[in-house]
Jmol script that loads the backbone (N, CA, C; Angstrom):
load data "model"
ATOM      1  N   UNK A   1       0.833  -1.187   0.000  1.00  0.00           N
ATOM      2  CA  UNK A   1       0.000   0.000   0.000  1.00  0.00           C
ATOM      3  C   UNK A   1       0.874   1.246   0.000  1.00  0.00           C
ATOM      4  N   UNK A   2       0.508   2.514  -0.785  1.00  0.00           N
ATOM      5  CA  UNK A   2       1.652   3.822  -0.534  1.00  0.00           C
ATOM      6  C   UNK A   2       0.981   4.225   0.615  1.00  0.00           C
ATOM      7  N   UNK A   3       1.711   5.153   1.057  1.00  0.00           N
ATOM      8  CA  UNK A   3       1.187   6.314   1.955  1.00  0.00           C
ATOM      9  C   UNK A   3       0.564   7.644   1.915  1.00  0.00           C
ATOM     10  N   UNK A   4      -0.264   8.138   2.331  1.00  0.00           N
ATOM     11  CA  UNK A   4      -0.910   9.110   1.398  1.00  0.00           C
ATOM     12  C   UNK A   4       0.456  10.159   1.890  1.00  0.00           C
ATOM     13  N   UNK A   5       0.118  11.407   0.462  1.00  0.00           N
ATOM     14  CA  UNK A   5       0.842  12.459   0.655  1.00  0.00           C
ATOM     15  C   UNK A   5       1.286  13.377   1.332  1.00  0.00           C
ATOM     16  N   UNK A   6      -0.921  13.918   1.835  1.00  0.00           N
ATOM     17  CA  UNK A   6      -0.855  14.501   2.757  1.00  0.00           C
ATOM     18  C   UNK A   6      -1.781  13.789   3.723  1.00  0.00           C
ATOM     19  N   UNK A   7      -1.925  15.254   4.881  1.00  0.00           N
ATOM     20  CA  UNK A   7      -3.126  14.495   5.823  1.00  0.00           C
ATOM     21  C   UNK A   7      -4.142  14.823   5.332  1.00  0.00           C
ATOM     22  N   UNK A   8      -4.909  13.951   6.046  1.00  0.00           N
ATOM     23  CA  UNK A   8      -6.933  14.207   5.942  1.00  0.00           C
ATOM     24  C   UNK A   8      -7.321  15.174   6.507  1.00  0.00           C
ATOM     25  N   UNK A   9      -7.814  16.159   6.074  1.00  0.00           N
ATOM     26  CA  UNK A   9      -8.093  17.482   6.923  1.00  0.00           C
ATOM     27  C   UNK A   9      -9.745  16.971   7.706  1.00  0.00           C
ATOM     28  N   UNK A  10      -9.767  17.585   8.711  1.00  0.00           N
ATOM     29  CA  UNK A  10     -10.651  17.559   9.850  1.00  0.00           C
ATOM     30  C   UNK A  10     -12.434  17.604   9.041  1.00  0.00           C
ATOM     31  N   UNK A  11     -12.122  18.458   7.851  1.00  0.00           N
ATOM     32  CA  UNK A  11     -13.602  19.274   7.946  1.00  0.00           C
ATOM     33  C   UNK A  11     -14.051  17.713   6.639  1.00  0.00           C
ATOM     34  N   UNK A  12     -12.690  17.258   5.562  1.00  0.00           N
ATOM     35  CA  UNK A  12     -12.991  16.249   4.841  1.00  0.00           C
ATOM     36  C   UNK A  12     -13.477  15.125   5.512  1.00  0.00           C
ATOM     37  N   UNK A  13     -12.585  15.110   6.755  1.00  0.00           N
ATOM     38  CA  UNK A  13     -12.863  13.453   7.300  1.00  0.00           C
ATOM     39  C   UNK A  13     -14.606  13.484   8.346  1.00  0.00           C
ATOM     40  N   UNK A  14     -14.747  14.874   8.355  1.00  0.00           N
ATOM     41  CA  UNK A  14     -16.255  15.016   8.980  1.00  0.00           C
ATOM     42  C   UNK A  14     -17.436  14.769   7.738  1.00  0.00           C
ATOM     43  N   UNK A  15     -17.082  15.446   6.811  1.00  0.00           N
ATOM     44  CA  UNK A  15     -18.083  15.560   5.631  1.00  0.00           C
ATOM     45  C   UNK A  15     -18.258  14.093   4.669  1.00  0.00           C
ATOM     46  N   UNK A  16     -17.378  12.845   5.210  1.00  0.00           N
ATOM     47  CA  UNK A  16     -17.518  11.970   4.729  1.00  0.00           C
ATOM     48  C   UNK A  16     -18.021  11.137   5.636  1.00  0.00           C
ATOM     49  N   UNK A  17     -17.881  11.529   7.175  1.00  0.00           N
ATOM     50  CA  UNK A  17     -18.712  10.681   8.155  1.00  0.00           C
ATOM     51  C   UNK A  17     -20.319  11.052   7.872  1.00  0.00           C
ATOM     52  N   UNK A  18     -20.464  12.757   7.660  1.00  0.00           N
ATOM     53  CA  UNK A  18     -21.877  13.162   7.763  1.00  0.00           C
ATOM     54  C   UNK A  18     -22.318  12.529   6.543  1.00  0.00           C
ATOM     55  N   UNK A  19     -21.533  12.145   5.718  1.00  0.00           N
ATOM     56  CA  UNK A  19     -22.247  11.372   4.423  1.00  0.00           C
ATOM     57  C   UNK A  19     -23.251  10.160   4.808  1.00  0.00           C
ATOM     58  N   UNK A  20     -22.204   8.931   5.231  1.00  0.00           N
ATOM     59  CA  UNK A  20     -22.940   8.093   6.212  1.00  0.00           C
ATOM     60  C   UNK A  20     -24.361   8.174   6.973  1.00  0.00           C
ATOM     61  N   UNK A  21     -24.105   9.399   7.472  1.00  0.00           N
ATOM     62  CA  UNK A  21     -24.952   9.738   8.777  1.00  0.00           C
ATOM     63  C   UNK A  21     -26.396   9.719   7.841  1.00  0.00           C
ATOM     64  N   UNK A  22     -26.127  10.753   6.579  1.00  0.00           N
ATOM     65  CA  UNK A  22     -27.144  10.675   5.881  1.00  0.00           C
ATOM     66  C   UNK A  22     -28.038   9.717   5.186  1.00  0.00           C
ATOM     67  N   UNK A  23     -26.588   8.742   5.097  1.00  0.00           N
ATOM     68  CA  UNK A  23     -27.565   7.365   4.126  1.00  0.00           C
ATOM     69  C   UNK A  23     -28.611   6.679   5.384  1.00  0.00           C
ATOM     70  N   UNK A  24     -27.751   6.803   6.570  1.00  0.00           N
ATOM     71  CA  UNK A  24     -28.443   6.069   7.563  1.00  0.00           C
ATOM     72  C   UNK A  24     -29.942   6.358   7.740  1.00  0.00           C
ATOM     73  N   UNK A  25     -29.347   8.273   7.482  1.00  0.00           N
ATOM     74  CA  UNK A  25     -31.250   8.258   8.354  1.00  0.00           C
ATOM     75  C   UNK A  25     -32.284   8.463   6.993  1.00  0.00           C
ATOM     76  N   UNK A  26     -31.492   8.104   5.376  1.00  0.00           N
ATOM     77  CA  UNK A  26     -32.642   7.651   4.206  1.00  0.00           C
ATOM     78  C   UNK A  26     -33.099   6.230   4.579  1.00  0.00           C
ATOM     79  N   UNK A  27     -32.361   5.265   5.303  1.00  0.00           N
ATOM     80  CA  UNK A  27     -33.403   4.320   5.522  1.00  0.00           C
ATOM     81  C   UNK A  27     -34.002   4.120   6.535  1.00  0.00           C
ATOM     82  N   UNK A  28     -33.829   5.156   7.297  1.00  0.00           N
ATOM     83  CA  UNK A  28     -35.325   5.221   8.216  1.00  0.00           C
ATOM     84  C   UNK A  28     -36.657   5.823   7.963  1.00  0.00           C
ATOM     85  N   UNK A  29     -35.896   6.408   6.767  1.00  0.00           N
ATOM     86  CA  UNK A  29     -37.140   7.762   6.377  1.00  0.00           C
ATOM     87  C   UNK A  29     -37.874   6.457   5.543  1.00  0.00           C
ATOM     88  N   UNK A  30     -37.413   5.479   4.877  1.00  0.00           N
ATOM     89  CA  UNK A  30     -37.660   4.587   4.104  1.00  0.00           C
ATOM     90  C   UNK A  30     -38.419   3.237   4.537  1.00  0.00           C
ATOM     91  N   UNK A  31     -38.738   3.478   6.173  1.00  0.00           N
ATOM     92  CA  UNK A  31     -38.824   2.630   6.219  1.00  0.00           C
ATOM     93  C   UNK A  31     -40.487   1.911   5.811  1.00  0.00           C
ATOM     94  N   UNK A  32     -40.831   0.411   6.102  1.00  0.00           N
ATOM     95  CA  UNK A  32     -42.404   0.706   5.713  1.00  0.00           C
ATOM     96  C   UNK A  32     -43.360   1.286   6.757  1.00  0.00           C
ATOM     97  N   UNK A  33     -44.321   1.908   5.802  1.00  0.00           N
ATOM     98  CA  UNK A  33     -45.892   2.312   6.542  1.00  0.00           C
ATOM     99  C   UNK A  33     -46.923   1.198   6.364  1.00  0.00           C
ATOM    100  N   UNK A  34     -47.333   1.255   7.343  1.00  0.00           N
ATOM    101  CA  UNK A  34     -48.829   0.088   8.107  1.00  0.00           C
ATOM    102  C   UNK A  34     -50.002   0.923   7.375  1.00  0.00           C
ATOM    103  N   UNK A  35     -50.802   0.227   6.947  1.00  0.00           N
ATOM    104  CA  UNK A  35     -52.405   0.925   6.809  1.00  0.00           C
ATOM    105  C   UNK A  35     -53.222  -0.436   7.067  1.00  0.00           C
ATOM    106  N   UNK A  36     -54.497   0.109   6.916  1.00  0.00           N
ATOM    107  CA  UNK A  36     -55.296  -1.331   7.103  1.00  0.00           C
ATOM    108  C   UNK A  36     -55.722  -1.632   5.465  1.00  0.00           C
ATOM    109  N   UNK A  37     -55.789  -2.947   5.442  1.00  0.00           N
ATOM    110  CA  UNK A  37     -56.845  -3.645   4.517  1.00  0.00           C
ATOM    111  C   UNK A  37     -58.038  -3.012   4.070  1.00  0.00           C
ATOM    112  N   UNK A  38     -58.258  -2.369   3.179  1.00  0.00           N
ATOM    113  CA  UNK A  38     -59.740  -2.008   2.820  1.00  0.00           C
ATOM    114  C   UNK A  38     -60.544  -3.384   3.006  1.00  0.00           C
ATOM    115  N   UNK A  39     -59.984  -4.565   2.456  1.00  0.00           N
ATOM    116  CA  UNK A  39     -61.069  -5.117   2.548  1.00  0.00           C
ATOM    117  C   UNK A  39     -61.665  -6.157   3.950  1.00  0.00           C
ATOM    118  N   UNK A  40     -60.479  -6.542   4.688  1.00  0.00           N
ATOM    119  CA  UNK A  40     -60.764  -7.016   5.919  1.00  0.00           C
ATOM    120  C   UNK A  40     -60.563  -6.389   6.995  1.00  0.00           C
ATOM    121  N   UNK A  41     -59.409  -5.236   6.858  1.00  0.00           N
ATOM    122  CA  UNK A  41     -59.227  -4.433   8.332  1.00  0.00           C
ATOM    123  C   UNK A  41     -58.378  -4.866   8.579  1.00  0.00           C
ATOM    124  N   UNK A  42     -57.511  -5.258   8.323  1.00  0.00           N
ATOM    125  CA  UNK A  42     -56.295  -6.109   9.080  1.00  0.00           C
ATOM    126  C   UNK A  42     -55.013  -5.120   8.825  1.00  0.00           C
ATOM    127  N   UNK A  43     -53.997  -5.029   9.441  1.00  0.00           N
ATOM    128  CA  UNK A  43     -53.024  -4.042   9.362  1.00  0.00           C
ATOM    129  C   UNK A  43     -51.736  -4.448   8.655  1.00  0.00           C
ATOM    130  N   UNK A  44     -51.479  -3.905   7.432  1.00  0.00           N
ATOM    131  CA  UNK A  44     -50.915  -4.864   6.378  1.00  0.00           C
ATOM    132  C   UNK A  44     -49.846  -3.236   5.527  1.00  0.00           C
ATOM    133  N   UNK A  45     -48.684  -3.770   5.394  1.00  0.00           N
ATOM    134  CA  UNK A  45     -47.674  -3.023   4.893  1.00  0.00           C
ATOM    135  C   UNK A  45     -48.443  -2.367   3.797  1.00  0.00           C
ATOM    136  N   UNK A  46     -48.228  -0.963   2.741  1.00  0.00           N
ATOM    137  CA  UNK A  46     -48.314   0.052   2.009  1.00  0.00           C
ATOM    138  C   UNK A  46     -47.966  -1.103   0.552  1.00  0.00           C
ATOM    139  N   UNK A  47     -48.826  -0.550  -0.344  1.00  0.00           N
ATOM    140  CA  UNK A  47     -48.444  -1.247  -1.408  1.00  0.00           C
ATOM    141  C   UNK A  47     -48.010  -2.865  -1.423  1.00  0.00           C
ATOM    142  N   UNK A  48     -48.438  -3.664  -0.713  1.00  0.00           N
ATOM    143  CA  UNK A  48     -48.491  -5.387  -1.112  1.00  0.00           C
ATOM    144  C   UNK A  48     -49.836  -6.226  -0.680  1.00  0.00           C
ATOM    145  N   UNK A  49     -49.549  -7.014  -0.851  1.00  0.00           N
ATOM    146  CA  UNK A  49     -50.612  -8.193  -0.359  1.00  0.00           C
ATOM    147  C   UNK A  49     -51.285  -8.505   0.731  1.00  0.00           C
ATOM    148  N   UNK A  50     -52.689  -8.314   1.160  1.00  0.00           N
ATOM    149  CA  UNK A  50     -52.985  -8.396   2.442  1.00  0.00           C
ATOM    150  C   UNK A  50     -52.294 -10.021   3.088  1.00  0.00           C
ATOM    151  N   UNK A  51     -51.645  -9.996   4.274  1.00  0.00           N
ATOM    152  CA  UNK A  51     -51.103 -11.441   4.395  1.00  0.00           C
ATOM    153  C   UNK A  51     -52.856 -12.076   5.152  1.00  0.00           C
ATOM    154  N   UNK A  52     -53.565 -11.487   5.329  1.00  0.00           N
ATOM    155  CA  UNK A  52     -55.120 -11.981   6.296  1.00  0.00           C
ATOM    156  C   UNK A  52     -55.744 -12.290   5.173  1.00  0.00           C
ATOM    157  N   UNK A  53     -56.054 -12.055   4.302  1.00  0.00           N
ATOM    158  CA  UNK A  53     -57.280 -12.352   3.058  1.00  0.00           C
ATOM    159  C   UNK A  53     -56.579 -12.183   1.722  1.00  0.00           C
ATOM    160  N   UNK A  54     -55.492 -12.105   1.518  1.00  0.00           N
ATOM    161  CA  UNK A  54     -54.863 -12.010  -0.063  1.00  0.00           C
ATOM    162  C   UNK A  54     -55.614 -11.235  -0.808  1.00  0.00           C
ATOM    163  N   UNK A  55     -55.697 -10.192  -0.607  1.00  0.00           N
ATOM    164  CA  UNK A  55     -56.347  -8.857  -1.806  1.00  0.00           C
ATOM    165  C   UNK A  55     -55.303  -7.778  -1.902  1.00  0.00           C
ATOM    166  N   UNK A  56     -55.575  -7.308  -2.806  1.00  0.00           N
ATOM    167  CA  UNK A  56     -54.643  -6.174  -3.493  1.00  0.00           C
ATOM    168  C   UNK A  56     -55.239  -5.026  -4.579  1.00  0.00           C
ATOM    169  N   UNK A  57     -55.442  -4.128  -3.765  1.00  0.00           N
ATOM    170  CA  UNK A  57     -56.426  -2.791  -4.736  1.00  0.00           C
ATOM    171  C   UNK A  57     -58.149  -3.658  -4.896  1.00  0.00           C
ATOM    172  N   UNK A  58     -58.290  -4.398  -4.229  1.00  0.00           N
ATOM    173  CA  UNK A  58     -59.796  -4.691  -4.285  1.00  0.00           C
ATOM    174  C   UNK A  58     -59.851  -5.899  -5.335  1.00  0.00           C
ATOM    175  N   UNK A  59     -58.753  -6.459  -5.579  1.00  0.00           N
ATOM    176  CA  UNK A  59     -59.122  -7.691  -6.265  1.00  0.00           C
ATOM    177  C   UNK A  59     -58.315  -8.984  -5.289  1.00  0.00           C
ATOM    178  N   UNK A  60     -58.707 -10.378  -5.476  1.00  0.00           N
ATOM    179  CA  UNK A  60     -57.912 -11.133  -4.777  1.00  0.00           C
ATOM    180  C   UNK A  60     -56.886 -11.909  -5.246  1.00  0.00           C
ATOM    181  N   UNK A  61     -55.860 -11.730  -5.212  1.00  0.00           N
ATOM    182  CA  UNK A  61     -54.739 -11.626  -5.759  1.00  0.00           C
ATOM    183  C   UNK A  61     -53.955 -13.560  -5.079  1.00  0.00           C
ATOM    184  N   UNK A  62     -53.771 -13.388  -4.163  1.00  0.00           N
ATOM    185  CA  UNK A  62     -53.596 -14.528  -3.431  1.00  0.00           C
ATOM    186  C   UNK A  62     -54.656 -15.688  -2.512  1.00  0.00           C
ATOM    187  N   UNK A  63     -54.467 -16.566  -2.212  1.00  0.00           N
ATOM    188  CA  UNK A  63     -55.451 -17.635  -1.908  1.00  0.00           C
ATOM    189  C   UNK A  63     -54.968 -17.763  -0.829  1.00  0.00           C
ATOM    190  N   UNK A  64     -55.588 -17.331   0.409  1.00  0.00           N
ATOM    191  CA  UNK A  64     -54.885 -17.860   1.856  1.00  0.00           C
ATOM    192  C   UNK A  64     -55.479 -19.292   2.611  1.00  0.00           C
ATOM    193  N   UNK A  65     -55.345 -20.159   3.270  1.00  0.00           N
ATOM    194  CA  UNK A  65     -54.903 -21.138   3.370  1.00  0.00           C
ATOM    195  C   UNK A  65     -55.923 -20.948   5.017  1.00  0.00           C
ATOM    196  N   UNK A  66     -57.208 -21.697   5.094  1.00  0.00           N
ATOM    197  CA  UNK A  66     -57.134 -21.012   7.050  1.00  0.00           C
ATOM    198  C   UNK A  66     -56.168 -21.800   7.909  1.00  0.00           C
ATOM    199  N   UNK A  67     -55.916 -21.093   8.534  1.00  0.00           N
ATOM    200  CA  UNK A  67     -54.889 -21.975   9.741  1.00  0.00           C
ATOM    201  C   UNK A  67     -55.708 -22.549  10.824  1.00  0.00           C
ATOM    202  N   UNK A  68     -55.674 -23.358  11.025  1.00  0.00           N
ATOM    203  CA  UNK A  68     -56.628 -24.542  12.044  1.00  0.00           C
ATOM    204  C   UNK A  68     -55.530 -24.135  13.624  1.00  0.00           C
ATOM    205  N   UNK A  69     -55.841 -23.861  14.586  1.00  0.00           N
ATOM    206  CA  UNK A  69     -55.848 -23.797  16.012  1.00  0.00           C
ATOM    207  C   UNK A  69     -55.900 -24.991  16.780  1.00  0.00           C
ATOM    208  N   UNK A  70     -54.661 -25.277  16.861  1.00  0.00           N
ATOM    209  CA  UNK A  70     -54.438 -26.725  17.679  1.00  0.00           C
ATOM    210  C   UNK A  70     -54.238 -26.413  19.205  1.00  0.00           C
ATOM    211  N   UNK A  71     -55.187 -27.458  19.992  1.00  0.00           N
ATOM    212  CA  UNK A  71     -55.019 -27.216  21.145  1.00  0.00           C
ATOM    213  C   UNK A  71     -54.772 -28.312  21.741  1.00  0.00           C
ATOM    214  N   UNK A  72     -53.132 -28.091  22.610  1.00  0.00           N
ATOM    215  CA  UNK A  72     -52.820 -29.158  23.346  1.00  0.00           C
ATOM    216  C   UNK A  72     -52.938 -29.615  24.582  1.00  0.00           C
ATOM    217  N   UNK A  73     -53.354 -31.174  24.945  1.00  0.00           N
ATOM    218  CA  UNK A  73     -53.766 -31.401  25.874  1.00  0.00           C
ATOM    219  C   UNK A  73     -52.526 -31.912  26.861  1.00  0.00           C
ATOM    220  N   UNK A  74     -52.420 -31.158  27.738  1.00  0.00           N
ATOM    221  CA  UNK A  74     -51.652 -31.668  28.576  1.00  0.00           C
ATOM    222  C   UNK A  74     -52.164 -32.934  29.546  1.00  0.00           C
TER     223      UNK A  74
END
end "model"
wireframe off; spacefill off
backbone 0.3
color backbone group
């Protein structure tokens, strides 16, 4: 490896940390939003698939499966 020439000045080696700092807080700004289901009410990420009833913009897009409730007997 060479050695660099000169030094890293204070205000460069800040303005490349605050770079960072910035990407960090685009993926918070990024992160997802909750809404409900128009069609069942259920509280389901922005733009995808209800995971409770498989609809999407009012059509049904996916086939959900009911889950049966097992109860164990001790």
């Amino acid at each position: 490896m060479t050695i660099p020439t000169k030094k890293t000045s204070k205000s460069r080696t800040r303005r490349r940390h605050a770079a960072w700092q910035r990407v960090a807080m685009g993926k918070l700004a990024q992160q997802t939003t909750l809404t409900t289901c128009t069609n069942c009410g259920a509280v389901k990420r922005s733009h995808h698939v209800c995971d409770a009833c498989g609809y999407y913009r009012g059509k049904q897009v996916k086939t959900i499966k009911a889950v049966k409730d097992t109860v164990l007997d001790a």
